[in-house]
C-alpha positions as CSV (number, residue, x, y, z in Angstrom):
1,X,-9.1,23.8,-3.4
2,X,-12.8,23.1,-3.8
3,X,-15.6,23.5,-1.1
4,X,-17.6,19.9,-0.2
5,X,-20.6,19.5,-1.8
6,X,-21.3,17.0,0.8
7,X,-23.4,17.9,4.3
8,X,-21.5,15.5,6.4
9,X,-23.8,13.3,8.2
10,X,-24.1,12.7,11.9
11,X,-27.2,10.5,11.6
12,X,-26.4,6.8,12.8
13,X,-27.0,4.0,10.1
14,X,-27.7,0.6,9.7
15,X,-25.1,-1.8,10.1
16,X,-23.1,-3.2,6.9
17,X,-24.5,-6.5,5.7
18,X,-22.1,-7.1,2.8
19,X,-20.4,-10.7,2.5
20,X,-17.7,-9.3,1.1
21,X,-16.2,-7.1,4.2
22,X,-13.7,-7.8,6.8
23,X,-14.0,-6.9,10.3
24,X,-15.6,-4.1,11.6
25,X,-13.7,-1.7,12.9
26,X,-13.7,0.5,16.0
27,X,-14.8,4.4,17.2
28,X,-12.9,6.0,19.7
29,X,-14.9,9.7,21.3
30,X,-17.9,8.7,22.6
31,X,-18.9,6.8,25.8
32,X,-21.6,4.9,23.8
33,X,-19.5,3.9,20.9
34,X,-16.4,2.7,22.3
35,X,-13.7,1.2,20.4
36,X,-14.1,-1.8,18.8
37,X,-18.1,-1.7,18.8
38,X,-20.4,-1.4,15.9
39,X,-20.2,1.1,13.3
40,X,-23.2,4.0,14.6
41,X,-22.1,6.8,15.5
42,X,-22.7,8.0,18.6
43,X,-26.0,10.4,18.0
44,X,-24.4,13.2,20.0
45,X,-22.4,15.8,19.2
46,X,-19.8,16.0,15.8
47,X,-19.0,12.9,14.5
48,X,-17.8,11.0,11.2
49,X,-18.2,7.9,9.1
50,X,-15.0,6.9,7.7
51,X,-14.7,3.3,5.5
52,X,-11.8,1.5,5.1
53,X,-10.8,-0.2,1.6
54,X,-7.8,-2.6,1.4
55,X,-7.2,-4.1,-1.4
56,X,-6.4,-7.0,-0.5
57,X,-5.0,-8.3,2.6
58,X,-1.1,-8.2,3.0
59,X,1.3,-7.4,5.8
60,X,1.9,-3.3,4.3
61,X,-1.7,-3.0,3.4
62,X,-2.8,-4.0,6.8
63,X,0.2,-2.3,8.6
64,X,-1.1,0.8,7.0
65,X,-4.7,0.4,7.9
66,X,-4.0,0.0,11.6
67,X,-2.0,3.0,11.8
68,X,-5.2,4.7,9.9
69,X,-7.6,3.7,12.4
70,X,-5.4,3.9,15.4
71,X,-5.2,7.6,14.3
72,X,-8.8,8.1,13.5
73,X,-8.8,6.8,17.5
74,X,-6.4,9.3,18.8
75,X,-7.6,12.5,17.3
76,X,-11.5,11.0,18.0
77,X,-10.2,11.3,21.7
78,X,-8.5,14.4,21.6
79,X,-11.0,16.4,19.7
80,X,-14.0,14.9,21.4
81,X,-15.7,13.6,18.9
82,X,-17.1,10.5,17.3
83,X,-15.1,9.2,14.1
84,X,-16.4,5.9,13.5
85,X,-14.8,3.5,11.0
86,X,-15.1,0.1,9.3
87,X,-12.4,-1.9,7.5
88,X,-13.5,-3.8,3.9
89,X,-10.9,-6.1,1.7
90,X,-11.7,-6.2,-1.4
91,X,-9.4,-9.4,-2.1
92,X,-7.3,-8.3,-5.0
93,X,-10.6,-8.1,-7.3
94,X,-12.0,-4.7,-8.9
95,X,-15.7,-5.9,-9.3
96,X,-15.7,-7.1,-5.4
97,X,-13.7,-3.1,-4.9
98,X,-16.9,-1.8,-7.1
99,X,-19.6,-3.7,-4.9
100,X,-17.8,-2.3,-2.1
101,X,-17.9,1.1,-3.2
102,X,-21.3,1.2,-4.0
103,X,-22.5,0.2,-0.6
104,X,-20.1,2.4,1.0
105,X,-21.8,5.3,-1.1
106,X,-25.5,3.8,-0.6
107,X,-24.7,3.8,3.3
108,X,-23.8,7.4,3.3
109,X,-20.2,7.3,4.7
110,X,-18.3,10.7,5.3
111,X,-15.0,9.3,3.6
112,X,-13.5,6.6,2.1
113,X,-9.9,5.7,2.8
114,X,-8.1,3.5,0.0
115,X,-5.2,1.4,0.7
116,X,-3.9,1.1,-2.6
117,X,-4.2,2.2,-6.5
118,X,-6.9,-0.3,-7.7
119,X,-8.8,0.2,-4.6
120,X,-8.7,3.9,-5.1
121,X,-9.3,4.0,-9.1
122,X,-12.9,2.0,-7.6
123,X,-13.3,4.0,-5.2
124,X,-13.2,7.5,-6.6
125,X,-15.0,6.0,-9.8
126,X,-17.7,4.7,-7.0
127,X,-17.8,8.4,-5.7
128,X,-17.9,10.2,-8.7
129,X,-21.7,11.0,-8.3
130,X,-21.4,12.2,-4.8
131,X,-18.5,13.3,-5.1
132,X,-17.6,11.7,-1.5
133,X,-14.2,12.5,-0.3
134,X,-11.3,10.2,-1.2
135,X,-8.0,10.0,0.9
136,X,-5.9,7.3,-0.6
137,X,-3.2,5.9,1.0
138,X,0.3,4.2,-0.5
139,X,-0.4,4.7,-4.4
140,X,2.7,5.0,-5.5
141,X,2.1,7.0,-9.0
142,X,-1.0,9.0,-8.7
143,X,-0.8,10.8,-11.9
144,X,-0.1,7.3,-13.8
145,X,-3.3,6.0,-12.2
146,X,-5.6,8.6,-13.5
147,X,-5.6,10.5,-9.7
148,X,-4.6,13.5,-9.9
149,X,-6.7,16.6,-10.7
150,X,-10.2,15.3,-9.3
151,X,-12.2,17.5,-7.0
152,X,-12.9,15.7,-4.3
153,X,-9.9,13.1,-4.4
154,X,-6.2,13.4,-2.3
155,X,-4.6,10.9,-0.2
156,X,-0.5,9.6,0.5
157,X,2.0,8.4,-1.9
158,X,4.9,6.1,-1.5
159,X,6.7,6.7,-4.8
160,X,9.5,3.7,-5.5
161,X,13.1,5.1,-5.3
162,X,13.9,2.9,-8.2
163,X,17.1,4.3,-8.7
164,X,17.7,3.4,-4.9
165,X,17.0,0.5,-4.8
166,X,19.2,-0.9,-7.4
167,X,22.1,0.9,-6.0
168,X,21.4,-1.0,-3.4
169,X,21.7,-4.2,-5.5
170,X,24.9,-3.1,-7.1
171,X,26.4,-2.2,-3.9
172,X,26.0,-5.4,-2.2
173,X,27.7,-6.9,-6.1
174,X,29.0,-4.7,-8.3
175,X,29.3,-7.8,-10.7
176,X,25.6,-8.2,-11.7
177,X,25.4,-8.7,-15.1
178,X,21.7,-9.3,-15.7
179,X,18.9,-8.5,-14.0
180,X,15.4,-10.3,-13.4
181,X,12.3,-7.6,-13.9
182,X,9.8,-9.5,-12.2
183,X,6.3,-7.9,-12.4
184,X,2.4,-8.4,-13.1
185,X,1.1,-5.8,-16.6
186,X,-2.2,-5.6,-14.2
187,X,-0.3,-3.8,-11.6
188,X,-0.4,0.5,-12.5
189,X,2.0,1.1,-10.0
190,X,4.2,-0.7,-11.9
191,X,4.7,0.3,-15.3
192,X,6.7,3.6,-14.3
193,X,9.0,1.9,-12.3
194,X,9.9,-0.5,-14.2
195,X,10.6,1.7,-17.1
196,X,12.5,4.0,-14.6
197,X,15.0,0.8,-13.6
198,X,15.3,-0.1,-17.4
199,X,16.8,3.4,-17.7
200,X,19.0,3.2,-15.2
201,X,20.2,-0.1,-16.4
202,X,20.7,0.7,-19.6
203,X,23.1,3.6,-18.2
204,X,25.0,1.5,-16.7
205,X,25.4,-1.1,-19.2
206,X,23.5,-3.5,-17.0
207,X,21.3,-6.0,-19.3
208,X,17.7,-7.1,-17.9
209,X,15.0,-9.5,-19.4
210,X,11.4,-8.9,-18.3
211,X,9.1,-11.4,-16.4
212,X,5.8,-11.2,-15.9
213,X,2.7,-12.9,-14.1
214,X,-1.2,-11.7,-13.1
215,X,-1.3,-14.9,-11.2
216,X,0.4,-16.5,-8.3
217,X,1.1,-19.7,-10.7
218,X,2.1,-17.2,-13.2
219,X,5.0,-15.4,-11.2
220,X,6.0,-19.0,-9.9
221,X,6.5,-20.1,-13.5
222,X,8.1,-16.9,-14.5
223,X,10.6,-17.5,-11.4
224,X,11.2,-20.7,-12.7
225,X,12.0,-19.7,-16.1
226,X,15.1,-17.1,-15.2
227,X,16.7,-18.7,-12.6
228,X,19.5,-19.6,-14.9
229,X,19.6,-16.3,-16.5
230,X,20.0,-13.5,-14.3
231,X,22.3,-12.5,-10.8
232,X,19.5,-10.4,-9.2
233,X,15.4,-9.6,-9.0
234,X,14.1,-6.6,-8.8
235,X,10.0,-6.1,-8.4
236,X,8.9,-2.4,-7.9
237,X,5.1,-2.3,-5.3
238,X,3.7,-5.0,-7.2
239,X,0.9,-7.0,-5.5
240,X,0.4,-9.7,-7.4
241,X,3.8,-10.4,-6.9
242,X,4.0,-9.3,-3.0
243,X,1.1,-12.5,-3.1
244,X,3.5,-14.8,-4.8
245,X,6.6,-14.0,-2.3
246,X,6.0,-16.4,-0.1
247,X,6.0,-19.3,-2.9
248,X,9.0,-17.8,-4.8
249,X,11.5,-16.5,-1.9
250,X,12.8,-19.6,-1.2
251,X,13.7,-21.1,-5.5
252,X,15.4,-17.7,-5.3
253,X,16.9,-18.3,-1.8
254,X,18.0,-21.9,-3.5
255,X,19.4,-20.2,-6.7
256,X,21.6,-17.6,-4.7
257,X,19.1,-14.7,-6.2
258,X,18.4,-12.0,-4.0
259,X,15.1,-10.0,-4.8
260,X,15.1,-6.5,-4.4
261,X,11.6,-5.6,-3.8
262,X,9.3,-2.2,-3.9
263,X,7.9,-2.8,-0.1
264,X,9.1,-4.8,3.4
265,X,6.0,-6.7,3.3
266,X,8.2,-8.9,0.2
267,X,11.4,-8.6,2.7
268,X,9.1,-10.1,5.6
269,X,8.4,-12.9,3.2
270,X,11.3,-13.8,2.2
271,X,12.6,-11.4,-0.3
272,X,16.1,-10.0,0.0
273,X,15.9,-6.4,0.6
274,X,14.2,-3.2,-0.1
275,X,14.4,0.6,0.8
276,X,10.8,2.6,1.4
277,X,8.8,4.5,3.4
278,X,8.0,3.7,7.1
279,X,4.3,2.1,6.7
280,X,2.7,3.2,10.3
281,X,4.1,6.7,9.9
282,X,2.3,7.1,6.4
283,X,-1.1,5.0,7.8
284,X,-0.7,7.9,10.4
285,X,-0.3,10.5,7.2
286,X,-3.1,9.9,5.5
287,X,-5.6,9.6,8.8
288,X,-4.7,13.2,9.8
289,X,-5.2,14.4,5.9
290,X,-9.0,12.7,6.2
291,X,-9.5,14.2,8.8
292,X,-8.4,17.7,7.4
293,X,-11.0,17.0,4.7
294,X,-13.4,16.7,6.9
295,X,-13.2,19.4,9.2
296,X,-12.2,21.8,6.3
297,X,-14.2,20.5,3.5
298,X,-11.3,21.1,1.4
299,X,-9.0,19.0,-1.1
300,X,-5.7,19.7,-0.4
301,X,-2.9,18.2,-3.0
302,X,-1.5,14.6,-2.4
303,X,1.3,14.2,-0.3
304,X,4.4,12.4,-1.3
305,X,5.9,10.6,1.8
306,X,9.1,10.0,1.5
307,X,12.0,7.3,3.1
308,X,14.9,5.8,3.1
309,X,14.6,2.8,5.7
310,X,16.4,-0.3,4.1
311,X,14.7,-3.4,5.3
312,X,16.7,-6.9,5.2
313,X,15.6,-10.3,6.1
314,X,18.5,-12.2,7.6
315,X,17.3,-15.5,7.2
316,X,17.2,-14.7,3.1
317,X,20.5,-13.1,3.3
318,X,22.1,-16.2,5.2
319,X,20.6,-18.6,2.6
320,X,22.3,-16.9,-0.5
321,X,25.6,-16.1,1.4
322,X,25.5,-12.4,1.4
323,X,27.0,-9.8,3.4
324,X,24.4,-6.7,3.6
325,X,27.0,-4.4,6.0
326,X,27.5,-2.4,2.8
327,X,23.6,-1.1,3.2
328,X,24.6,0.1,6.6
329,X,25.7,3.9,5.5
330,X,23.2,4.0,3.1
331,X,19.7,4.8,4.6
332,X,18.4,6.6,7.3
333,X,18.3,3.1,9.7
334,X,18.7,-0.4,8.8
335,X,15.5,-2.8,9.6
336,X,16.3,-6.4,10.2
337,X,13.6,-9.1,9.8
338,X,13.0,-12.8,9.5
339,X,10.6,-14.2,7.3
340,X,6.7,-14.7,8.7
341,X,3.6,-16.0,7.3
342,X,1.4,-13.0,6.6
């Protein structure tokens, strides 16, 4: 635990002028700053400035950051005080994440919330100087991506049963033969899982061949290039691939593949399956731990959140012929969804 460094600030500042943010986002706690209004605090009474980072806009990333701010709302209410917030997307690209990061430091923010392990490796590397509190939310591996062990840096992980997950694909055909690593070498979150499924594999006697892609084009092409090679996908919390699942779902659909992917945001478009945490309920997570640091002006240890919610599109499983009533007994609660745009 390490005391702040950092007087929090109650002084209102300028609006945000950078091109490169989303929306602004709302306060909740004070009569003159009421939810969805500009960014100023109210100048009354305690109050912080939290900013938002996504890294890129997807269905989890942004499922995640509305629980964040919907929590920032609720305790802003039931404290009584101001916590005003404002959301950037730094579209997937670490030098638009760095200009971000250095405006959100040059503007004096409180916090910074991360929504995913690029956008927190910019970040914390933005805050180094200040030494600005980071709560990162949904990095899978915090110790592969260089998190861990920094003073003023915490925040929620959403660590990949691997081993889960491909029981899961076993299960539902104990017959797979080979199986289709489909990932992007640009992704940190990755790396460990994938070595993690090539263990289990190779336990079971299961062969794999790996496919990879840092591009949309390049994860269509690498789609392409297996279909007559393997029985099943499986893609750990990749997003260059979660970008590309709306292009590739259906080839695999087409094929009879199933992909077993790291996150529901794949399953909601068009992947198979996938087991993981419940996204609000970790959004909600990571809020309260901000706002631990900030009361406290202490740096607690990341939290791993845990789950076991197996997610399934129908429409995907329909398409390849599949019967998933074998997932039934084995999570918590079975989720079924249908394929969207998002």
């Amino acid at each position: 635990m390490k005391k702040l460094n950092k007087i929090l600030s109650l002084t209102a500042a300028a609006a945000l002028t950078l091109s490169l943010s989303a929306c602004s986002g709302g306060t909740q706690g004070s009569a003159e700053t009421p939810a969805g209004s500009s960014n100023t605090p109210s100048a009354a009474g305690d109050g912080y400035r939290v900013a938002v980072v996504r890294q890129l806009d997807h269905a989890s990333m942004n499922e995640i950051r509305d629980a964040i701010t919907a929590e920032l709302d609720a305790k802003a209410a039931e404290l009584g005080i101001s916590i005003t917030y404002k959301d950037f997307n730094g579209n997937n690209d670490p030098s638009t994440l760095s200009q971000i990061g250095a405006q959100i430091i040059a503007d004096g923010y409180d916090a910074i919330i991360p929504i995913g392990t690029t956008a927190a490796q910019q970040m914390v590397a933005a805050a180094q100087e200040t030494e600005t509190p980071v709560i990162y939310g949904t990095v899978s591996y915090p110790e592969a991506a260089g998190l861990t062990g920094i003073s003023y840096v915490t925040g929620t992980s959403d660590a990949l049963d691997t081993e889960f997950l491909l029981d899961m694909m076993l299960a539902q055909n104990p017959d797979v033969e080979t199986v289709g690593l489909l990932y992007s070498t640009s992704e940190v979150n990755s790396g460990p899982a994938i070595e993690a499924a090539k263990s289990y594999l190779d336990e079971k006697g299961i062969s794999y061949i790996d496919k990879t892609g840092n591009t949309t084009d390049e994860i269509v092409a690498a789609v392409n290039s297996m279909l007559d090679q393997v029985d099943a996908v499986f893609t750990p919390t990749d997003n260059v691939v979660m970008n590309a699942e709306l292009a590739i779902a259906p080839t695999l659909a087409e094929a009879g593949i199933p992909h077993y992917a790291g996150a529901d945001s794949f399953v909601r478009n068009g992947a198979f399956a996938t087991c993981g945490v419940n996204y609000t309920d970790l959004g909600t997570q990571t809020a309260d731990l901000a706002l631990e640091v900030l009361q406290t002006g202490e740096i607690p240890e990341f939290v791993t959140v845990a789950g076991d919610i197996i997610t399934v599109n129908t429409e995907t499983a329909a398409a390849l012929g599949v019967d998933y009533a074998v997932f039934n007994d084995m999570g918590s609660s079975l989720v079924e969804v249908q394929t969207t745009q998002e």
